[in-house]
C-alpha positions in Angstrom: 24.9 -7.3 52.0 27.2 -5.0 49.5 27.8 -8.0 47.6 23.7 -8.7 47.0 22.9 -5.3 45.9 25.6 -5.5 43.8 24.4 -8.4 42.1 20.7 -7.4 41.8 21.7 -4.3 40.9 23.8 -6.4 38.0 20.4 -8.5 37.3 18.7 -5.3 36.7 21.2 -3.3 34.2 21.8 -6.4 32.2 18.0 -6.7 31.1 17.8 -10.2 33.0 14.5 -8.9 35.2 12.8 -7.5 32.3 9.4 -7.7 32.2 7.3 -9.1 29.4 5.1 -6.7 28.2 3.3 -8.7 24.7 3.3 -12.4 24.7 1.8 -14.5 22.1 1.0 -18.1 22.4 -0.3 -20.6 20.1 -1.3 -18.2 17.5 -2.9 -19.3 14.2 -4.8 -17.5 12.1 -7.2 -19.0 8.8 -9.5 -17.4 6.7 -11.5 -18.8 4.4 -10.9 -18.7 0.2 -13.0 -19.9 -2.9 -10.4 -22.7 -3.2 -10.9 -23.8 0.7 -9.4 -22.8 4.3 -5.5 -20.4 3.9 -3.2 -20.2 6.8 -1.7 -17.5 7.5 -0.3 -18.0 10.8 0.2 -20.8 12.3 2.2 -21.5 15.9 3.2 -18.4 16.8 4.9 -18.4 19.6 6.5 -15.0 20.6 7.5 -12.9 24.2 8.6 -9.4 23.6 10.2 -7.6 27.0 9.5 -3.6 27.5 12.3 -1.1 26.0 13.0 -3.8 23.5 13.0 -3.0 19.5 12.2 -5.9 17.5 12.1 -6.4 13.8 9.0 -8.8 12.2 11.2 -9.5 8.4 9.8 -12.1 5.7 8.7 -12.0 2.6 5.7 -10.2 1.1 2.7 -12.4 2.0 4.5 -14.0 4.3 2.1 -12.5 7.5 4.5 -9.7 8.8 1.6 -7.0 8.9 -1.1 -9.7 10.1 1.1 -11.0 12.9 1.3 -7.3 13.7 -2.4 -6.9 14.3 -3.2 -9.9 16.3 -0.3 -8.4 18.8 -1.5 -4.8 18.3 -5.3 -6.3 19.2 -6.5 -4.9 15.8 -7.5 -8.6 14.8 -8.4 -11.8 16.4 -6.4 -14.8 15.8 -8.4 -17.9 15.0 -6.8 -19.7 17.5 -4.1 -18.9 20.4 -3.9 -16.2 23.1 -2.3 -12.6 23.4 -1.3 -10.3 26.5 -0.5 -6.7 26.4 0.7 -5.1 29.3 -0.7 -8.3 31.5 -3.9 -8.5 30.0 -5.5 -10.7 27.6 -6.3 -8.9 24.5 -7.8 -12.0 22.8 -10.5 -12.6 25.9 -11.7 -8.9 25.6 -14.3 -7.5 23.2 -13.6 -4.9 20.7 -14.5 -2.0 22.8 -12.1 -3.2 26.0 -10.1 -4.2 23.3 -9.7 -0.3 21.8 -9.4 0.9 25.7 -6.2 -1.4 26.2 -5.2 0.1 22.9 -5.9 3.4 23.8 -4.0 3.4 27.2 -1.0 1.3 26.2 -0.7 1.2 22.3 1.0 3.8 19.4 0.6 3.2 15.6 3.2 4.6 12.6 1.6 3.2 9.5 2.8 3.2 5.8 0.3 5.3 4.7 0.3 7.7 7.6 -3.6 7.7 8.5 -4.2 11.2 9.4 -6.9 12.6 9.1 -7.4 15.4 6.6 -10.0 17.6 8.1 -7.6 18.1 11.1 -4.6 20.2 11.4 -1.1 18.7 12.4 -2.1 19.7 16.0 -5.1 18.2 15.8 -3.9 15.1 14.5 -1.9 15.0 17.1 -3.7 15.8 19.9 -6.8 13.8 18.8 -5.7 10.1 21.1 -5.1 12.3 24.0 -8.5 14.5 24.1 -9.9 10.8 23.7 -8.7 9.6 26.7 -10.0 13.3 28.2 -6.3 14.4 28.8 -6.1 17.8 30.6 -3.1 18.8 28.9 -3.5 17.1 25.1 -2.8 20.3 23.6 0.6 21.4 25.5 1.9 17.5 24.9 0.9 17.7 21.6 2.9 21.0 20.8 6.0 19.5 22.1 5.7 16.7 20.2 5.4 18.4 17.5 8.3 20.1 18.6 10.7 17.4 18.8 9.5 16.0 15.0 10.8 19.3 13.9 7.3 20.6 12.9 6.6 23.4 15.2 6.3 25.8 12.7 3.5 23.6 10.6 1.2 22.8 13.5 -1.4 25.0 11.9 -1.1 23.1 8.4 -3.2 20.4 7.2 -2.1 16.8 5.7 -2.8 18.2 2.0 -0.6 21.0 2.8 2.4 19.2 4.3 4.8 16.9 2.1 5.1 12.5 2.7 7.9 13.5 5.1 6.0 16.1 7.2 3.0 13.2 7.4 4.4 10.9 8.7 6.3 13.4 11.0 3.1 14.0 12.4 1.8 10.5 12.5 4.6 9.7 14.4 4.4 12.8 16.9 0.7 11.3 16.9 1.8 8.0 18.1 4.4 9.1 20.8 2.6 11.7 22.2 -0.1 9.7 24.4 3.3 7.9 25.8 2.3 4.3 24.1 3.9 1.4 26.1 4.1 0.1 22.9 4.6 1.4 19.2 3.5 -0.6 16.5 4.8 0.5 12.9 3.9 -1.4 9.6 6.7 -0.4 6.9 6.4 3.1 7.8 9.2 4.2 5.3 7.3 2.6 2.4 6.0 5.3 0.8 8.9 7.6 1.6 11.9 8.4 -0.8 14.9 6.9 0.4 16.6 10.1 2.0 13.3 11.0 3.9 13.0 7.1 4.9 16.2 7.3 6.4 15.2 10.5 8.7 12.3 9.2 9.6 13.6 5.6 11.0 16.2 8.0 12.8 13.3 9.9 14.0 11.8 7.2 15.1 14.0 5.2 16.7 15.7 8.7 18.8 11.9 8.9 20.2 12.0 5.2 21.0 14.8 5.9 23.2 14.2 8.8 25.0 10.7 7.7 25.8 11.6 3.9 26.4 8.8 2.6 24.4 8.9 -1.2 23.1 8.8 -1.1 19.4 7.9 -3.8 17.3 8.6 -3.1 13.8 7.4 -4.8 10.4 9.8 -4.2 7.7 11.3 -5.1 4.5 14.6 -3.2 4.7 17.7 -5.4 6.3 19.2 -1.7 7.4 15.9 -0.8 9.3 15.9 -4.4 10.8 19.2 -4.4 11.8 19.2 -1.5 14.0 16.7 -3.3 16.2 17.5 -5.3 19.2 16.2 -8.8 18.2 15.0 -9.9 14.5 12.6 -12.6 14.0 11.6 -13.7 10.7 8.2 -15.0 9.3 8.2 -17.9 6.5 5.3 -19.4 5.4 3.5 -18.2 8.6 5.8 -19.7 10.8 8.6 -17.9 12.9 11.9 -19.1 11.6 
């Protein structure tokens, strides 16, 4: 019996038993041009497992950010399934579609998406009071906290520098507890000394709140310090 336990316990500490939380199968995605039909995606075939990081690299046109909203449920694929968190995103309509989002997804963009007529707090709070969370305000604060913002709460987006924004994009994003965090080159418009916090930034939240992140990026360092890369070429996966 020792030896069993032993053995699962094994299964479970090595990441053998992990369980799949996006899967994407088939995935192809066409849009229509003056000079006839353009692929952009074509046999996607990808399984991502909670608590994983993984890096989406390629070249610019190459899909990275589309592929990222097919899995995020932002888009529809033209053709080809996608589950989130055992549901599929790409049978749902966009309203069920925005409820799976709101109870299981986070977003760090590259232009940080706040909106200005809120405060940081606000900001910040805003996902949660949608989801009619008793305690939005206190979880938001110690977000806010954490980002190293908890003076600036009060402030709003025209008041705070690139850095600070996408400080509090990202306390936006971790603070409803997203199984999974979606960021599109979020160091883009970001000097490189502030980029560099704010991947630590991110990925130090990653860990201590064990949230899959799937990561589109341009940068080899960012890439690197992810668990699994996959590339994109042409609209394939290399």
């Amino acid at each position: 019996m020792a030896a069993e336990i032993a053995s699962i316990t094994q299964l479970l500490t090595s990441g053998c038993m992990s369980r799949m939380v996006i899967r994407a199968a088939g995935i192809e995605k066409v849009v229509p041009t003056a000079e006839g039909q353009l692929t952009i995606l074509a046999g996607i075939e990808l399984e991502i497992n909670a608590g994983e990081s993984l890096a989406i690299v390629g070249a610019s046109g190459s899909g990275k950010t589309t592929l990222l909203g097919i899995l995020a449920g932002l888009d529809l694929p033209s053709a080809g399934q996608v589950f989130l968190a055992e549901r599929e995103l790409t049978a749902l309509d966009e309203e069920d579609r925005a409820l799976l989002r709101g109870e299981h997804v986070g977003f760090v963009f590259q232009t940080f998406q706040l909106l200005g007529s809120l405060t940081a707090l606000e900001n910040v709070m805003l996902p949660a009071e949608l989801r009619g969370d008793a305690d939005a305000e206190a979880e938001a604060i110690g977000v806010l906290d954490k980002v190293g913002l908890r003076d600036r709460i009060g402030h709003y987006p025209r008041q705070l520098s690139g850095g600070e924004q996408q400080r509090v994009a990202i306390a936006r994003a971790f603070a409803s507890k997203p199984t999974v965090l979606f960021a599109d080159e979020p160091t883009g418009n970001l000097d490189t000394k502030t980029g560099q916090k704010i991947i630590d930034l991110i990925f130090e939240l990653n860990q201590e709140f064990n949230t899959t992140l799937v990561l589109v990026t341009h940068d080899d360092r960012i890439a690197d310090r992810c668990n699994r890369i996959v590339e994109i070429d042409g609209g394939r996966l290399q």
